[in-house]
N, C-alpha and C positions, 0 to 999 in steps of 0.2 A: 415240444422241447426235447423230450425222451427219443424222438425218433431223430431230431436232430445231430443230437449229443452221439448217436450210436452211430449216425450216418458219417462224422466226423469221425471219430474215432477208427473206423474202418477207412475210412482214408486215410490216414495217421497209419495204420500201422502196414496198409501196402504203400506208402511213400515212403516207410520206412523200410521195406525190402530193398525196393530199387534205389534212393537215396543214398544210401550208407553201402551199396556195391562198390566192391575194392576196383582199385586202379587196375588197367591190365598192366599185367606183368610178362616179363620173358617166358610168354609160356614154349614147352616144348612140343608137337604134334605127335600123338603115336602112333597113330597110322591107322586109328578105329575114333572112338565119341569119346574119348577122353584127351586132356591134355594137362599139365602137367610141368613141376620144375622139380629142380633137383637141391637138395640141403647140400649142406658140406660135406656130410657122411654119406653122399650118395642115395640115400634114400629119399623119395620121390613124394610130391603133394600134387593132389589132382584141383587144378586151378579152375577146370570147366568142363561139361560133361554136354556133348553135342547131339545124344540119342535118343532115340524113339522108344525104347521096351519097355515095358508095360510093368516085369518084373525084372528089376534090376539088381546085379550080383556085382558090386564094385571088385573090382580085381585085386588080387595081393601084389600084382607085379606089373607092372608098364615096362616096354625094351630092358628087360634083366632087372630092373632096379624095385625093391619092397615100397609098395605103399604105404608110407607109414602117415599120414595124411592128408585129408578134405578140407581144402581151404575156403575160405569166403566167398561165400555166396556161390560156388561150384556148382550147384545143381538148381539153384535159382530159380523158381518159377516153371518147372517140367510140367508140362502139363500130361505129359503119356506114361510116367509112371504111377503105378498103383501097390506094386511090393517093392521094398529094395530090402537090400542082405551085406552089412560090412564087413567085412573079416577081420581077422583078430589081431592083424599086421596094422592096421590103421589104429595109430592111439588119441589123434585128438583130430575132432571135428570141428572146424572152423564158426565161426560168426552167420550167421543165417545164412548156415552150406545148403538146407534146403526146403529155404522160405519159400512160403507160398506154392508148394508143390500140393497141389487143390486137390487133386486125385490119389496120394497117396493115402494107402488105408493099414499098409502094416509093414511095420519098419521091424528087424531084427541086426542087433549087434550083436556079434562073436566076442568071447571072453579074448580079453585084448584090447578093446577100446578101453580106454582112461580117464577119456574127457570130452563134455560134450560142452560147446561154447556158446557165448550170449544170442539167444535168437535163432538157434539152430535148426528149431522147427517151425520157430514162427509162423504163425496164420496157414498153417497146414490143416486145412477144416475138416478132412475126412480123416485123418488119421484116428482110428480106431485100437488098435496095439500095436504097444512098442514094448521088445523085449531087451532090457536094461542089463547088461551079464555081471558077474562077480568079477572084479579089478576095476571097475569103474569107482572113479577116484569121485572125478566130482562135472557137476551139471550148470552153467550159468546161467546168468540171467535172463529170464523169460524165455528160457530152451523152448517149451513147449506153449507159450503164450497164443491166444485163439485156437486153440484146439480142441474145438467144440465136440467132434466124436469120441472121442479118448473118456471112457470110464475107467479103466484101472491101470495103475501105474503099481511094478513091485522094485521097492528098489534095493541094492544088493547089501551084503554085509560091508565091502569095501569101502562105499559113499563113504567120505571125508569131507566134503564140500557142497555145499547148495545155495547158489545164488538170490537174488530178489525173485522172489513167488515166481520160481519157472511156473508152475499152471497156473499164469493168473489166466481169467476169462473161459477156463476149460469150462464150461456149463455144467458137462454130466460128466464130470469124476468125481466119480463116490467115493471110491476110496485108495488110499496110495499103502502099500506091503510093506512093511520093516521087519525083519530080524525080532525077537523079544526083547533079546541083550544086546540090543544096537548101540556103541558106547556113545554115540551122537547125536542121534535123533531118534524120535518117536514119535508117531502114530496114535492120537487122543481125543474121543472127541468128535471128530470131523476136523481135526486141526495137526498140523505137520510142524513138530518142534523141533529147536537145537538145544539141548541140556547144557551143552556145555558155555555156548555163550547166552541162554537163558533169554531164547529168541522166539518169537511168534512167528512163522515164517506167513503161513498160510490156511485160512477157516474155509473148507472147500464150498463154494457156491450151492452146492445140493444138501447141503446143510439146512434141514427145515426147522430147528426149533428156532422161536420168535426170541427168547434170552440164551447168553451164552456167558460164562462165566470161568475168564480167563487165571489158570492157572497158577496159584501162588507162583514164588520165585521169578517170573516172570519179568523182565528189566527193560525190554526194547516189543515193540510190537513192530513189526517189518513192514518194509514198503510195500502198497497194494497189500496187506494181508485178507483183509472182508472185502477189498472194492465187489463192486457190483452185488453185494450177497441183495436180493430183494424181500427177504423172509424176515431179516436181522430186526426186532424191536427194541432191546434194548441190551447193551451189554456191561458188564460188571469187570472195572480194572483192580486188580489189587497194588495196595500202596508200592508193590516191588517195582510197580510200571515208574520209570523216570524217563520215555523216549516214546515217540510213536513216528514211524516214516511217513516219507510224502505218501499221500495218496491211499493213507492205510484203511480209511471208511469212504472212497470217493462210490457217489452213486449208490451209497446203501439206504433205498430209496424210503423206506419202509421204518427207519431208525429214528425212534422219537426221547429213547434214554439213555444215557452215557455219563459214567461217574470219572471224572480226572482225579488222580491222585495229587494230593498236594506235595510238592518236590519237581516236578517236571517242571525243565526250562523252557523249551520248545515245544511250538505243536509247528509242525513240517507244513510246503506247500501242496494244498489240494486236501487236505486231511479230511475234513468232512465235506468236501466241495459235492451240490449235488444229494444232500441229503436232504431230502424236503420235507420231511416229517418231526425235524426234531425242532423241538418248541423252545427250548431253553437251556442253557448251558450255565455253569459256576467254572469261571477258569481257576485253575488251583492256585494256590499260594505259591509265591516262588516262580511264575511264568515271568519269564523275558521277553519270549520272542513269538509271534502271533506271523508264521508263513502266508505267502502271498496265494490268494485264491482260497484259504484254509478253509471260510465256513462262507465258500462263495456259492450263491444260489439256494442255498438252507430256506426256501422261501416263508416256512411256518414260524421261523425264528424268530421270538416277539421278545424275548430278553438274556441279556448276555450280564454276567456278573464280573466285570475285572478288578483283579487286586491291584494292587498299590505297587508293586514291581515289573508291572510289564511294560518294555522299553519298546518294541516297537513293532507297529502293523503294518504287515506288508501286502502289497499290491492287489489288490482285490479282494483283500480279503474277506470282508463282510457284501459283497456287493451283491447287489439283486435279491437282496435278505428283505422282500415286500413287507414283511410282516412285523419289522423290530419297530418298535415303540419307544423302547427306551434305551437309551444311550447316554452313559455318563464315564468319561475315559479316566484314568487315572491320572495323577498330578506328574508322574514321574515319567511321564510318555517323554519321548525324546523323536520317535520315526513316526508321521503318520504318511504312508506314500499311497503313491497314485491309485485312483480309484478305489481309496478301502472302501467307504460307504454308498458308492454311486448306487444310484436306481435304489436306494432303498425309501420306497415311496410312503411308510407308514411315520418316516422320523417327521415330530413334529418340531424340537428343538433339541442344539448339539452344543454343548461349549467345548474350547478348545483351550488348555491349559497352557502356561506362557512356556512350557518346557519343551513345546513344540514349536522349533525356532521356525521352521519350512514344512507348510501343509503343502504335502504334493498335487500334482496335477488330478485335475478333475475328482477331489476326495468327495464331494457333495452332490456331482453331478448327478442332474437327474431326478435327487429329493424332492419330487413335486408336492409334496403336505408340509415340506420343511419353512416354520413360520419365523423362528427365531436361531440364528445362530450370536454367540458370544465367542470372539478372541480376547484371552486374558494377556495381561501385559508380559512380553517377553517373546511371542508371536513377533516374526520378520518378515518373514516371505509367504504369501497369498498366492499358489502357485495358479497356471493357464485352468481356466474353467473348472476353479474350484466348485460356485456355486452356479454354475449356466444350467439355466430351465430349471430351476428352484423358483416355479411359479408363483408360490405361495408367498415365497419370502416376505414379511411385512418389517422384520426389526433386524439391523448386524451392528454387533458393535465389534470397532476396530480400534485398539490400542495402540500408542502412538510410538511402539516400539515398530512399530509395523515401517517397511520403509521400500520393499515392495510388490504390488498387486500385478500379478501377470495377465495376460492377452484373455480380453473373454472371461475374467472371473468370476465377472456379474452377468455374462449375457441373456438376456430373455427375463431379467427381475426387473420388473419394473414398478410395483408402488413399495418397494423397499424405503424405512429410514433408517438412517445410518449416523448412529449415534460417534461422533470423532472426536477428537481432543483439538484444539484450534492452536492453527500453524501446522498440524502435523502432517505428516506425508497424508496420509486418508483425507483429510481435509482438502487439501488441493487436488487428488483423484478424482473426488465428489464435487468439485466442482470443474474440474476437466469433462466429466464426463456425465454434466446433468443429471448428475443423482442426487436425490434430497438429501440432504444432513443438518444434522444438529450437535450442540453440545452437552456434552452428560453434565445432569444436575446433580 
């Protein structure tokens, strides 16, 4: 599954080099391996770079005109460079200008760039240093994402701006340089803060202690902040935490302890997706919303504690969680969608509260030890293959609020009884479709 998940994922993110390349545009030819348009102000963006060298020195000038930018996806996939050199006339570097460039091992920018943009280096596996100059304002999202050779990054006093965990999946970056009196962020830890908006950006993956214990003040943990970390055993949120991003524990394979503050509304999608060590969860007080895929794959997860406020589970959430046992949802559920509990093959019985007007598609599928389910009245819609290949099934009871059972929602249950209220929609299903029923005593 591990090799799986990784073999996917690296197609995910070279589909995502070539995928998201910009449209051609007017470019203009210079009469060498660049080419290039022109802004209003006459100064020039290099749209595509047609060349062979090994070490490359982007130019400040194309026919008369300043380079003052690298646009999207410009340098795409080079496979012959291994230095490049920006000059200090180009201030902002476009969108994965130069994804996937396998061979490059050391980039240097000139005081003068400002901005480096979403993906900029993306999946650039050899890069090993990059020098970051003083003016650089600020870096986007996943700049440096798969940058597996890259151990140190310094970044300047200017930085203003740092988007979603540019290093996420940098393997061996140890450690990233700030200023002491950086008014912004800091360096703590094995972890790269924002002070001011009281942010957790990123817990660098070479981070070997098993607990980590997340900074008072603290109020958002960022998207991908830990993904991947494999060390991470347990970690410690303080009450300031009221947010955590998608994806912020995805694959922290190793994480068997985690405290939620009570206050948080949301846990985001993918959150612990992929954590296969953690046994048990308490959702805090005050959760609404339960993200789609959140604690999807968690395969050791034998029990989940929900409060009384969580409105709704989304899309896979709980799914392929082998190990959960027990399951008892709260009255006040309003969303249960497609596939929250599939494949989770240890549930022996689920009731489903009448707040849950439409159980989505396929929420049960799969539950092969699942013996008993109960729909409480108030239950309407039985979405397609809610319960298909619930072998086990032996008892459902369906309330007569119920008024309609989608395509395949029983498929493969076959010595199920099905307790129905007489006249009711269930009542005539079950006998539409030769399934045993009876009347609740």
């Amino acid at each position: 599954m591990k090799k799986l998940f990784a073999l996917l994922l690296t197609l995910t993110m070279i589909a995502g080099c070539f995928g998201l390349a910009a449209a051609e545009e007017d470019h203009k030819p210079a009469g060498g391996s660049y080419e290039y348009t022109l802004r209003e102000d006459g100064t020039a963006v290099i749209t595509k770079y047609t060349g062979e060298e090994e070490n490359v020195v982007v130019p400040g000038e194309l026919d008369g005109h300043i380079v003052a930018g690298i646009g999207r996806s410009a340098f795409i996939a080079n496979k012959s460079m291994t230095g490049l050199e920006i000059p200090g006339s180009v201030k902002t570097i476009g969108e994965q200008a130069f994804c996937q460039c396998l061979g490059l091992k050391k980039a240097t920018l000139q005081p003068g760039v400002e901005e480096i943009g979403e993906d900029a280096f993306y999946f650039c596996t050899a890069l090993e240093e990059i020098s970051l100059p003083e003016g650089l304002r600020a870096i986007g999202d996943d700049a440096f994402l798969n940058c597996k050779a890259l151990q140190y990054v310094s970044l300047p006093m200017s930085i203003a701006e740092i988007g979603v965990n540019p290093f996420r999946a940098c393997d061996n970056l140890a450690g990233i340089g700030l200023p002491e009196d950086h008014p912004v962020f800091a360096f703590e830890d094995g972890a790269l803060l924002n002070r001011n908006s009281h942010l957790l950006i990123v817990r660098l993956r070479t981070s070997e202690a098993a607990e980590y214990t997340v900074p008072d003040g603290i109020t958002t943990i960022g998207a991908y902040c830990f993904s991947g970390n494999k060390a991470l055993v347990k970690v410690e949120l303080p009450e300031s935490v009221t947010a955590i991003g998608d994806n912020a524990f995805l694959w922290c394979s190793a994480l068997e302890e985690i405290s939620l503050p009570d206050g948080m509304e949301v846990i985001g999608d993918s959150t612990f997706q992929l954590c296969k060590s953690l046994k048990e969860v308490r959702l805090p007080a005050g959760l609404k919303i339960i993200g789609s895929s959140a604690f999807d794959s968690c395969e050791q997860l034998e029990k989940v504690t929900f409060p009384e406020t969580v409105q709704e589970i989304g899309k896979f959430a709980f799914h392929n969680c082998i190990g959960l046992k027990e399951l008892s949802l709260p009255s006040g559920l309003a969303v249960l969608d497609e596939h929250a509990f599939a494949d989770c093959d240890s549930l022996e019985k689920v009731t489903i509260p009448g707040s849950v007007q439409n159980i989505g598609s396929g929420v049960f599928n799969l539950c092969k030890n699942l013996e008993e389910a109960v729909l409480e009245e108030g239950v309407e819609t039985i979405g397609n293959m809610v319960f298909a290949f619930c072998s086990s099934l032996k008892k459902v009871t369906i309330p007569a609020s119920v008024k309609a059972i989608g395509q395949d929602a029983f498929h493969a249950v076959k010595d199920a009884a099905f307790i129905v209220e007489p006249g009711s929609y269930a009542e005539q299903y079950c006998a539409e479709n030769n399934l045993i029923f009876t009347s609740p005593q």
